[in-house]
Residue frames as qw, qx, qy, qz and C-alpha x, y, z in Angstrom:
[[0.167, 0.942, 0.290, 0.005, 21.33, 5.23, 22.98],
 [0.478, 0.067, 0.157, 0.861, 24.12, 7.44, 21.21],
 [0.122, 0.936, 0.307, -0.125, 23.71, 11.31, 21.80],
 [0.618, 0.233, 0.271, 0.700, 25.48, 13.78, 19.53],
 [0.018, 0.744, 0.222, -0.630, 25.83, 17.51, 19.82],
 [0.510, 0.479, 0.499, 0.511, 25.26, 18.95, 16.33],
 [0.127, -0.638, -0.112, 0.751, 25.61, 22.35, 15.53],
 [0.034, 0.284, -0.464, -0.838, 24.65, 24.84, 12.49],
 [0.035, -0.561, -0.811, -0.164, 20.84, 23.20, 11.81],
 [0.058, -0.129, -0.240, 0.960, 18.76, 26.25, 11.47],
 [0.555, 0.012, 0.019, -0.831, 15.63, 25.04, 10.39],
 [0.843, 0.026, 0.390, -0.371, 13.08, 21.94, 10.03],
 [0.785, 0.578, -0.202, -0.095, 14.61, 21.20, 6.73],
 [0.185, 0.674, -0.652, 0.295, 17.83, 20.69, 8.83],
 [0.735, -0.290, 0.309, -0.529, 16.42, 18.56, 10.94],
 [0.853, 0.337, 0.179, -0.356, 15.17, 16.22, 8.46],
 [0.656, 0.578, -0.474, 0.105, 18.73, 16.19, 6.43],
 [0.048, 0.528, -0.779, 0.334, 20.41, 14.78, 9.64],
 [0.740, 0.000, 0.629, -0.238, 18.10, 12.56, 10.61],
 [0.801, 0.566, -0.145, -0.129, 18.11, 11.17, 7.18],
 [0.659, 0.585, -0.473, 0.000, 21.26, 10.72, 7.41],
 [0.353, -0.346, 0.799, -0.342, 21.87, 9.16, 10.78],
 [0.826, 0.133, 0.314, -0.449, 19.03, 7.01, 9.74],
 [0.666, 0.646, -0.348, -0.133, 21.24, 5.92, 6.95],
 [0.054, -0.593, 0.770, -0.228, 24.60, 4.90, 9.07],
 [0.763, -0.077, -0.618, -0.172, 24.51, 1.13, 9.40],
 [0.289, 0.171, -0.546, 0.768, 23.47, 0.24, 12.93],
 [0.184, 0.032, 0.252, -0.950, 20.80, 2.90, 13.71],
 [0.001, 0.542, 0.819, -0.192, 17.46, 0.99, 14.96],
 [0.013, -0.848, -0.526, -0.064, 16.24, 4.42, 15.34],
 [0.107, 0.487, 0.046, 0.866, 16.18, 8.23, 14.88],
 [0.258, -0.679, -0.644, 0.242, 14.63, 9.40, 18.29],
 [0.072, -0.913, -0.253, 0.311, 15.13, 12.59, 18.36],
 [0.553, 0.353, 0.176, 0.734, 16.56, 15.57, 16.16],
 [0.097, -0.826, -0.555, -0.005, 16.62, 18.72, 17.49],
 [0.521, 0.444, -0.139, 0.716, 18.18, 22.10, 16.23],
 [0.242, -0.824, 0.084, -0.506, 17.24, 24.25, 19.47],
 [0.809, -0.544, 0.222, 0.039, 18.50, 21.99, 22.16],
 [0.382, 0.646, -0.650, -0.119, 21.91, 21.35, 18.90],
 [0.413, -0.266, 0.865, -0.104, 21.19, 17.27, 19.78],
 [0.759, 0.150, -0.483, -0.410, 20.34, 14.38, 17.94],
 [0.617, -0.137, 0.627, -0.456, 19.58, 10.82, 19.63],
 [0.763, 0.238, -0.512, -0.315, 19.62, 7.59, 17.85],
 [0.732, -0.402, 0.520, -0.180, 19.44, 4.32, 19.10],
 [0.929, 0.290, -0.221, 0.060, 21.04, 0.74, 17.88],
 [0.748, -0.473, 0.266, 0.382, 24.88, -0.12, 17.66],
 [0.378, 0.906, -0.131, 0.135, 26.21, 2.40, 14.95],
 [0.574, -0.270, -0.038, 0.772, 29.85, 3.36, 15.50],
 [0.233, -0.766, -0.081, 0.593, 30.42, 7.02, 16.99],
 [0.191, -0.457, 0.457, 0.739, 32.96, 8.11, 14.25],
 [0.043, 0.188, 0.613, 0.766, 30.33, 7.19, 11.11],
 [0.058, 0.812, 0.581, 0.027, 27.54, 8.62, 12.74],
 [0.237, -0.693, -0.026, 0.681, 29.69, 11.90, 13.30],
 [0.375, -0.092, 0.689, 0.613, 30.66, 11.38, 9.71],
 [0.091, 0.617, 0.752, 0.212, 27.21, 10.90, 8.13],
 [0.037, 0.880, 0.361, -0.306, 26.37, 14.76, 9.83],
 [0.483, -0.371, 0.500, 0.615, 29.61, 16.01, 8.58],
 [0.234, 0.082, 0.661, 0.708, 28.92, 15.38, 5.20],
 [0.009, -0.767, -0.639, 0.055, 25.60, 16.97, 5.58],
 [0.401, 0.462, -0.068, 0.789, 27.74, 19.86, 5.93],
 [0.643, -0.743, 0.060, -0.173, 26.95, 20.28, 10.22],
 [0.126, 0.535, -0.719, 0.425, 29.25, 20.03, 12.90],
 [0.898, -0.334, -0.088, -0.274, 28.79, 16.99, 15.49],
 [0.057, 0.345, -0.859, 0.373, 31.33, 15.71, 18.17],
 [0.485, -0.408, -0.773, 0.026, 29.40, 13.12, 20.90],
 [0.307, -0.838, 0.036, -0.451, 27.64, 15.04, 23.64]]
């Protein structure tokens, strides 16, 4: 399980564009959790760190590892 602090999601529709795209990163078994009040996202599998940070990134969020 890989947790990521994301920042700058301000609604459901944010959510949804980062999980999308974590879901995307090659790797990620699963999206468990997205969530812009707690600024975390949760995915599970064997991604690497630096293109899941990427993937939010280009979403145009901020994300470091928690």
């Amino acid at each position: 399980m890989i947790k990521l602090k994301v920042t700058g999601m301000t609604c459901g529709h944010c959510e949804a564009a980062v999980s999308k795209a974590l879901a995307l990163v090659p790797g990620v078994t699963e999206v468990i959790a997205v969530d812009r009040e707690r600024e975390e996202a949760v995915v599970d599998g064997a991604a690497d760190v630096g293109a899941l940070v990427a993937a939010v990134v280009a979403e145009g969020y901020q994300a470091e590892v928690a």
